[in-house]
Every structure is written in structure tokens, then in C-alpha cells.
C-alpha positions in Angstrom: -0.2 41.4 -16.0 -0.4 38.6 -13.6 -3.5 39.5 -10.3 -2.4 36.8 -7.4 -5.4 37.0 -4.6 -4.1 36.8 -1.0 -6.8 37.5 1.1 -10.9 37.5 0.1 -13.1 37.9 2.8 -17.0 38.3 2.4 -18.7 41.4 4.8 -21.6 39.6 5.4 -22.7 43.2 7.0 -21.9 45.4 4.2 -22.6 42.9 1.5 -19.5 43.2 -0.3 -16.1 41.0 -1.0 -12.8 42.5 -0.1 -10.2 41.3 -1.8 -6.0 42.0 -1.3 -3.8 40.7 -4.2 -0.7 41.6 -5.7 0.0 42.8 -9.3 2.4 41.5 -11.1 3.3 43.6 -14.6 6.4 43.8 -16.6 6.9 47.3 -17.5 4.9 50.5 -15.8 1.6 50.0 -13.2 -1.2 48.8 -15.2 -3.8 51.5 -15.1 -6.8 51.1 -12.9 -9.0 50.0 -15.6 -6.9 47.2 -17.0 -6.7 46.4 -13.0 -10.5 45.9 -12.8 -11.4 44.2 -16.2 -8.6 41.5 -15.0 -9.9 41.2 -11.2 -13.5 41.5 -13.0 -13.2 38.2 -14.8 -11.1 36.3 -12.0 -14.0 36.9 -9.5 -16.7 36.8 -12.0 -18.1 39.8 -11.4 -19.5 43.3 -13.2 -16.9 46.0 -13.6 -18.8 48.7 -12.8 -19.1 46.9 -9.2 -15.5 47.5 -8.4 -13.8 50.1 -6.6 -10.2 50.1 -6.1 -9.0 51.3 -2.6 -5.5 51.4 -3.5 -2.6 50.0 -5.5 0.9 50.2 -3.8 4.3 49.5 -5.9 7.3 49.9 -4.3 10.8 51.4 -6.3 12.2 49.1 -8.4 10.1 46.0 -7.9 7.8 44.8 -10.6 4.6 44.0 -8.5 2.4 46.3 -6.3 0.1 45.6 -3.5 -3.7 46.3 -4.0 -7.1 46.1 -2.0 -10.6 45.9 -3.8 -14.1 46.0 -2.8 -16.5 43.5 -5.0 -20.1 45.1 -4.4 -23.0 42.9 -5.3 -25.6 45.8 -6.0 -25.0 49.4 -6.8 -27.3 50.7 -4.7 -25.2 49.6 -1.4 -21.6 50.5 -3.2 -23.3 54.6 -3.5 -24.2 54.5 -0.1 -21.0 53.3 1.4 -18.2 54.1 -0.8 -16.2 57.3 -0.9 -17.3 59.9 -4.3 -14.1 60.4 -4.9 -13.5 56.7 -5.3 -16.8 55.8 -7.2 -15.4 58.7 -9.5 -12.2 57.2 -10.0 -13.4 54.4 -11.0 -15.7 55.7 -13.6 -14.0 55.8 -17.1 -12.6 59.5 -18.5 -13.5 60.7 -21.3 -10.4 59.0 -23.5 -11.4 56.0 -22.7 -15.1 56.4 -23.5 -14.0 57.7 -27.4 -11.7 54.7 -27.6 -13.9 52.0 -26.3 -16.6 54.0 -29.3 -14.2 53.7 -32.0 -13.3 50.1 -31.3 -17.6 49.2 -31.2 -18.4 51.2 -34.4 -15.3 50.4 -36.9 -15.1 46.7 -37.3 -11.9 45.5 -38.8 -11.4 45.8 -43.0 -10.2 42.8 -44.6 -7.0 42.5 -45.7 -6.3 41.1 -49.0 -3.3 38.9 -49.0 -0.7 39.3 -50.9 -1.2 37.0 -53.4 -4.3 38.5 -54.7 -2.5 39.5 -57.6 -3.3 38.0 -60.5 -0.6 37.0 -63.5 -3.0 38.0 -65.9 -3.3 41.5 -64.6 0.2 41.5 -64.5 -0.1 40.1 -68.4 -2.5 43.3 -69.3 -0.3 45.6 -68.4 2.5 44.2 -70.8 0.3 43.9 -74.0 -0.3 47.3 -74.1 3.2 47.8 -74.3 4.0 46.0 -76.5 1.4 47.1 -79.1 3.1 50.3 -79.0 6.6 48.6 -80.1 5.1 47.1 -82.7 3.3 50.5 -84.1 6.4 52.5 -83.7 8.3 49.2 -86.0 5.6 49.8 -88.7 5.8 53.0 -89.1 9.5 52.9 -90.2 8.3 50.2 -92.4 5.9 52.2 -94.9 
């Protein structure tokens, strides 16, 4: 996912940054989320202080047209933004769980391959072959 910024203009008034940009992606719409982490660290701004407006793809082209508004204190984005876009914006529920899972397990470590030791492999024979050579002296007696 490529974000190229088109417009940014700072509202002095309503202490915000509005920003248009195209998204460019590969295969489906990127979802909203991946949209603001990526806008989040282009602008150098919090996440939670950005609500999408809209994102606009047309049929069959591999980019869509978006508008954002880059608040610089909470308090101001509540009073002036739509609910129903602060709520949007908020993560569901999925989300939360994965971004939980990802913070509690941290990764095993994987032994390579070639932890395996020839003398392990060399244990494993010898019993063997003491068993051969109690079943040849048993024909012997």
C-alpha cells in the first residue's frame, strides 16, 4: 500500500490538518485501520487522532481517493467530529483480541535444523545392535 498526499491544509480555526491523498494497493481496499497506521506515521501523528472522512475507489482501478482529518487534541476532534465517524474509527472487537495475542505471546525459538546431533543419531543404533548380538549368542550356547 503506497498513501500519495495531494492536498494538506492546516484549519487554523478548528485546529486540525486536512489532508486528501490517494491509496495506492495491489489487491482489495486496505481497511481503514491499515489506512490510518500508514497516514499515522507519514504525518507523524497519534492514531487515535485520525478520522477518516471517506475513501473512494473506482471499478477496476487499483487506487482510491481519500480525505482525512489530523486532530491535534482529543478534546476538539469530540466536539466537532461526527459519532458515527469517531466510532468508526475506533477498533472492533477482532482487532482488539488480535492486537492482545500479538502483545502477550512473544515468538518461540525455532531450532534449526541442524540441531541434531550424530551422536543422538549414534544412540539410537547401539541399542540395536546389542540386540543382534544377543539374539547371535543365544544360538551359540
Amino acid at each position: 500500500m503506497d498513501i500519495d498526499i495531494k492536498n494538506k491544509f492546516e484549519n487554523i480555526v478548528l485546529n486540525r490538518t486536512e489532508v486528501d491523498f490517494i491509496v495506492s494497493f495491489v489487491s482489495s481496499t486496505p481497511s481503514r485501520a491499515k489506512i490510518v497506521e500508514t497516514l499515522a506515521a507519514l504525518l507523524n501523528a497519534k492514531k487515535e487522532l485520525i478520522i477518516l472522512q471517506y475513501i473512494k475507489g473506482e471499478y477496476g482501478k487499483k487506487e482510491a481517493k481519500a480525505r482525512a482529518h489530523v486532530y491535534n487534541d482529543e478534546a476538539v476532534m469530540k466536539d466537532i467530529e461526527k459519532r458515527h465517524l469517531i466510532e468508526r474509527m475506533k477498533p472492533t472487537e477482532k482487532e482488539e483480541k488480535k492486537e492482545e495475542k500479538t502483545k502477550e505471546k512473544p515468538k518461540k525459538e525455532e531450532k534449526p535444523k541442524e540441531e541434531i546431533r550424530p551422536e543422538e543419531e549414534k544412540k539410537e543404533e547401539k541399542p540395536e545392535e546389542k540386540k543382534e548380538e544377543k539374539k547371535e549368542e543365544k544360538p551359540a550356547e
